[in-house]
C-alpha positions in Angstrom: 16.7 -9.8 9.7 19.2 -10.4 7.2 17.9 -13.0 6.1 14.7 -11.7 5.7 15.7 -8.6 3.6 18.2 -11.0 1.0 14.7 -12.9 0.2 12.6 -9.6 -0.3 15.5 -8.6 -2.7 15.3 -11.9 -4.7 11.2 -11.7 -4.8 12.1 -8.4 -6.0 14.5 -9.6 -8.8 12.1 -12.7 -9.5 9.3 -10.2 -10.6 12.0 -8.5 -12.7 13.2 -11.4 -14.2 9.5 -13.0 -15.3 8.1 -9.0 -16.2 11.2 -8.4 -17.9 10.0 -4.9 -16.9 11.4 -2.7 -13.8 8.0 -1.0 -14.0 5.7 -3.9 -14.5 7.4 -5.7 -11.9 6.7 -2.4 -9.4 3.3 -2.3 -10.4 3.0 -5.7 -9.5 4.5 -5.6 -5.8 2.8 -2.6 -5.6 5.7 -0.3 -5.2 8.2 2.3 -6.7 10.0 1.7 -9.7 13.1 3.8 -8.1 12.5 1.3 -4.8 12.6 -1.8 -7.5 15.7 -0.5 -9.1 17.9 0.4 -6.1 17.0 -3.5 -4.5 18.7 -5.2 -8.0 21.3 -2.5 -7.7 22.3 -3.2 -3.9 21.9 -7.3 -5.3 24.3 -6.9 -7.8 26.7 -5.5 -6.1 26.8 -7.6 -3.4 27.5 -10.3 -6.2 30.2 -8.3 -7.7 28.3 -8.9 -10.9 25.2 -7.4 -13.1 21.8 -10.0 -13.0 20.5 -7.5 -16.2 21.6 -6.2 -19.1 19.4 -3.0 -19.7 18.1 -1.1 -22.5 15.8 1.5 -23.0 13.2 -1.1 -24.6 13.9 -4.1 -22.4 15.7 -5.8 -20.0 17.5 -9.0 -20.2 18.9 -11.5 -17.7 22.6 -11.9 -17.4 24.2 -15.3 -17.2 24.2 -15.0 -13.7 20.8 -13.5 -13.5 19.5 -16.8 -15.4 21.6 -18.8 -13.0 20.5 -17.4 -10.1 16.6 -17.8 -11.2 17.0 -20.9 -12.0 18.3 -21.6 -8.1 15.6 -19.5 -6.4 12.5 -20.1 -8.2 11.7 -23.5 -6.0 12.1 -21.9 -2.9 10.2 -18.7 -3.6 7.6 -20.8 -5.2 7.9 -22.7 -1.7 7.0 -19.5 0.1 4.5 -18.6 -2.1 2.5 -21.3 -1.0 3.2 -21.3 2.8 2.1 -17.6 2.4 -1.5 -18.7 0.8 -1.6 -21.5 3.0 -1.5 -18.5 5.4 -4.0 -16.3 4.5 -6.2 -19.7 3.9 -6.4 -19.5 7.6 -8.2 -16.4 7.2 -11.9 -16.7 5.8 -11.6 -12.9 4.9 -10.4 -12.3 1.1 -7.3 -10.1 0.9 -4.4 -8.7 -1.0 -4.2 -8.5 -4.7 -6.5 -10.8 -7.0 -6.0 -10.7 -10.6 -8.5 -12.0 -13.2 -8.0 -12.4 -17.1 -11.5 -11.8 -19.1 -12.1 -11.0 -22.8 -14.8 -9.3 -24.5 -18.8 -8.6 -23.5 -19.7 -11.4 -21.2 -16.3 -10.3 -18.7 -17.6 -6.7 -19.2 -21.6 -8.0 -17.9 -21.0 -10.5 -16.4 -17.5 -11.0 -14.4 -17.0 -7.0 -14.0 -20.6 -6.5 -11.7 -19.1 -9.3 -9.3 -15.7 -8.4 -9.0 -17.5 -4.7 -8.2 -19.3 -6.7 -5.7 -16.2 -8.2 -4.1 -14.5 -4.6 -3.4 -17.4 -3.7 -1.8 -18.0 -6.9 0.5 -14.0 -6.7 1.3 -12.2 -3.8 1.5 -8.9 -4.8 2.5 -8.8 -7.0 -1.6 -7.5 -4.9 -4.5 -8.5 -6.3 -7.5 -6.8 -5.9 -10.8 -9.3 -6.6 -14.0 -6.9 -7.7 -17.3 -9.0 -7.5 -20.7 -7.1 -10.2 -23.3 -8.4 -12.8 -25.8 -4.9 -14.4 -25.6 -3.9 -17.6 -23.5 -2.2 -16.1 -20.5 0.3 -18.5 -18.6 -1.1 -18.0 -15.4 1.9 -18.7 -12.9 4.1 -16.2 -15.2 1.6 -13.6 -15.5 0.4 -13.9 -11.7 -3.1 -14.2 -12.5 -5.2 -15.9 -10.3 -8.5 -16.9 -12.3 -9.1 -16.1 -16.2 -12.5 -16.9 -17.9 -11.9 -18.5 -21.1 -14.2 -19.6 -23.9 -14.1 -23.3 -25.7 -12.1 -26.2 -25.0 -9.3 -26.3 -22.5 -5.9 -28.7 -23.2 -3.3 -27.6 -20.4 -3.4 -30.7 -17.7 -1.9 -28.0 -15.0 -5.1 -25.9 -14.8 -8.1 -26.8 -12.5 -11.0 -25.5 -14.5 -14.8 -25.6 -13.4 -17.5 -24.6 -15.8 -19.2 -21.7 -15.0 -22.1 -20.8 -17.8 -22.1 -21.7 -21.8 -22.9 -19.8 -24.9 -24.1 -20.0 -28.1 -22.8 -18.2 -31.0 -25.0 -16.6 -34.3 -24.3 -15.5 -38.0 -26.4 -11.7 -38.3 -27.0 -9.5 -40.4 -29.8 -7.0 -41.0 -33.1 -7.3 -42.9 -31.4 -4.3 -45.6 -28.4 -6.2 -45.9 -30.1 -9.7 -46.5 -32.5 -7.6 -49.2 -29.7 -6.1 -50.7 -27.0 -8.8 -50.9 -29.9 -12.4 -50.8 -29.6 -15.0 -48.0 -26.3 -17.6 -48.0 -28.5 -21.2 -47.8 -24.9 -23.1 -46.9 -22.0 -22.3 -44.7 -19.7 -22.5 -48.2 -22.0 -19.7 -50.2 -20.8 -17.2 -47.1 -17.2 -16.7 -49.0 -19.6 -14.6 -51.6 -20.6 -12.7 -48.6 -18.9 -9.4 -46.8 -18.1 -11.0 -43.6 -16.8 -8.6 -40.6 -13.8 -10.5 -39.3 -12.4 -11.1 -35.9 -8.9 -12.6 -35.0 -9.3 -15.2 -37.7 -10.1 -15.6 -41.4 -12.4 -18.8 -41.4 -15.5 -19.5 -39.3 -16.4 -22.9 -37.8 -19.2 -24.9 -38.6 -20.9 -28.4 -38.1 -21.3 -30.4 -41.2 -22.1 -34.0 -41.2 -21.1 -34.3 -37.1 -17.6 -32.9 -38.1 -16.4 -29.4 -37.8 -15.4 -27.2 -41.2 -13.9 -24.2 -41.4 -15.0 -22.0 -44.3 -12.7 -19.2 -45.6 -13.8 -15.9 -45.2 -13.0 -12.1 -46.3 -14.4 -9.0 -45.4 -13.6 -4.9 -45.7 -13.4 -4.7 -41.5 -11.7 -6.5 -39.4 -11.7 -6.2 -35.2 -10.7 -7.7 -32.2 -13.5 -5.9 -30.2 -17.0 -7.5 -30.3 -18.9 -4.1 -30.2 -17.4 -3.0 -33.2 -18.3 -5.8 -35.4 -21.6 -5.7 -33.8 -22.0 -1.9 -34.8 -20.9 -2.6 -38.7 -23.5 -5.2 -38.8 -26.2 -3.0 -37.2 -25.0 -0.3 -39.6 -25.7 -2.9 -42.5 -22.0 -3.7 -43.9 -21.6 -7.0 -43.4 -22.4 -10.3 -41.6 -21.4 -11.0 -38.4 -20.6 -14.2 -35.9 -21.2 -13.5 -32.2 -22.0 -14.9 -29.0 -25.5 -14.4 -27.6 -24.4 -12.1 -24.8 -23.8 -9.4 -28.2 -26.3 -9.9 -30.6 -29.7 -12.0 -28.6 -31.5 -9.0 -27.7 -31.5 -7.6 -31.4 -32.5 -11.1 -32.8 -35.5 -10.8 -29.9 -36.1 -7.4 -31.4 -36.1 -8.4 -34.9 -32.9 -5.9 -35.9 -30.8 -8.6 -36.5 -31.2 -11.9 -38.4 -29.8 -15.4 -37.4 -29.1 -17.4 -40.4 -27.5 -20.7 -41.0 -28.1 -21.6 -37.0 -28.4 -26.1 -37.9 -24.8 -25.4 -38.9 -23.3 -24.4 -35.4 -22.5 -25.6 -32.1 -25.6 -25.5 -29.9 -23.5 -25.2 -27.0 -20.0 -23.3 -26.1 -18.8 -24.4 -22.5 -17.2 -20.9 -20.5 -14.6 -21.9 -17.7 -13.2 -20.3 -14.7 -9.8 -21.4 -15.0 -6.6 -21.1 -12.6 -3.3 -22.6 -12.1 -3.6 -26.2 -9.8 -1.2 -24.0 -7.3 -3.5 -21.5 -6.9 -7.1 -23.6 -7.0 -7.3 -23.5 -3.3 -7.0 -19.9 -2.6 -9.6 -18.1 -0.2 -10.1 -15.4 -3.1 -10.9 -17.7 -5.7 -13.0 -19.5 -3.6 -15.5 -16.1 -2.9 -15.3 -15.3 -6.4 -16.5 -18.2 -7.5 -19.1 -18.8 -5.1 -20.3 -15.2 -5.6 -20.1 -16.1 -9.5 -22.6 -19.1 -9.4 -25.0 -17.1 -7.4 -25.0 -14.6 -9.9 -25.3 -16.3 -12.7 -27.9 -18.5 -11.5 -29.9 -14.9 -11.3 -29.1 -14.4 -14.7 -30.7 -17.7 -15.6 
């Protein structure tokens, strides 16, 4: 038994270590942040020594506390993986799956099935992240993320799921108003409603341009961009699953579509570590049948 309770203290320190949060790493074990503090506590001093230098806005490994992660992330990564080799042996999803999605097509598409999966298995607790970013999978415990484009990282086991296409909009005022850009180059006289970026990719002469763009409004969040263009401030560049069913319904305008990429590939993606995981595997076989539905 002592054995058992030194390695629940260093999974415990482990979490604190790659969080760099007491509270995150509670959340993530699923426990107190009192319980979480009183474990490194009783660890340290049983070494005789701190493993964190905290502050009110972080927390920082110590020497030793670098040392000893260094010396226990094999084995704990070890027992990771006898665990899910464990629970492989049950056909039953359980315990804690976490999914990284970003913007509309998580909210329509990924959100009704991961519903689903509550439902169908009760004893799964499902935590839905929202982020655009790259998230490192293994640090950030996440077991699938749906990304958007090309992938470059020769550790992830990706299978495509769906594609998109992307359009430039704007409204039927705003094209009377302001005249119709012929060229991907004549859009920098244009008020373009940004995203993350500044430029805009296009496909000229089988090689892909970016063109410089400015605008008065500037988002991260799909909707919003979508709602500026709607209200008639701007042009806009969106994937179908925003903007198709006011092209259909003539609100919106697609301009300049021989310029752009007829097809955007859309990946379930996980760490190689993780690909084999009874959770992933329901979610993505509940995934295809859903979106073959949708087709």
């Amino acid at each position: 038994m002592e054995t058992m309770r030194v390695i629940s203290a260093i999974s415990v320190f482990e979490k604190v270590a790659k969080n760099r949060s007491f509270s995150a790493a509670a959340t993530e074990l699923g426990v107190s942040k009192a319980y979480v503090s009183k474990v490194v506590t009783n660890l340290e001093e049983e070494f005789g020594e701190r493993l964190f230098i905290r502050s009110t806005r972080k927390v920082k490994l110590t020497y030793l506390g670098e040392d000893l992660l260094e010396k226990c992330q094999a084995p704990l990564d070890q027992l990771e993986s006898i665990k899910e080799s464990l629970q492989n042996h049950s056909l039953t999803p359980k315990g804690v799956f976490k999914v990284s999605v970003a913007g509309a097509f998580g909210e329509d598409y990924i959100v009704p099935i991961l519903f689903n999966m509550s439902k169908l298995y009760p004893e799964l607790k499902i935590d839905i992240s929202f982020s655009s970013k790259n998230v490192d999978l293994l640090d950030e415990n996440v077991d699938v993320a749906i990304r958007v484009g090309d992938l470059k990282d020769s550790n992830l086991f990706a299978r495509k799921i769906s594609s998109r296409r992307e359009y430039i909009c704007g409204t039927k005022k705003f094209f009377k108003e302001n005249g119709e850009p012929k060229s991907p180059r004549e859009l920098a006289e244009y008020n373009c409603l940004l995203g993350v970026g500044d430029s805009w990719s296009f496909i000229q002469k089988k090689k892909v341009e970016k063109v410089k763009l400015s605008g008065n409004i500037r988002s991260d969040n799909g909707r919003v961009l979508l709602r500026a263009a709607l209200d008639n401030i701007g042009l806009v560049k969106l994937p179908d699953v925003y903007v198709k069913g006011y092209i259909e319904s003539g609100k919106l305008i697609s301009i300049l579509d021989q310029y752009l990429v007829k097809e955007i590939p859309i990946w379930a993606i996980t760490h190689s570590k993780k690909k084999n995981s009874v959770n992933l595997k329901h979610f993505l076989d509940l995934l295809e049948k859903h979106l073959e539905k949708e087709r």
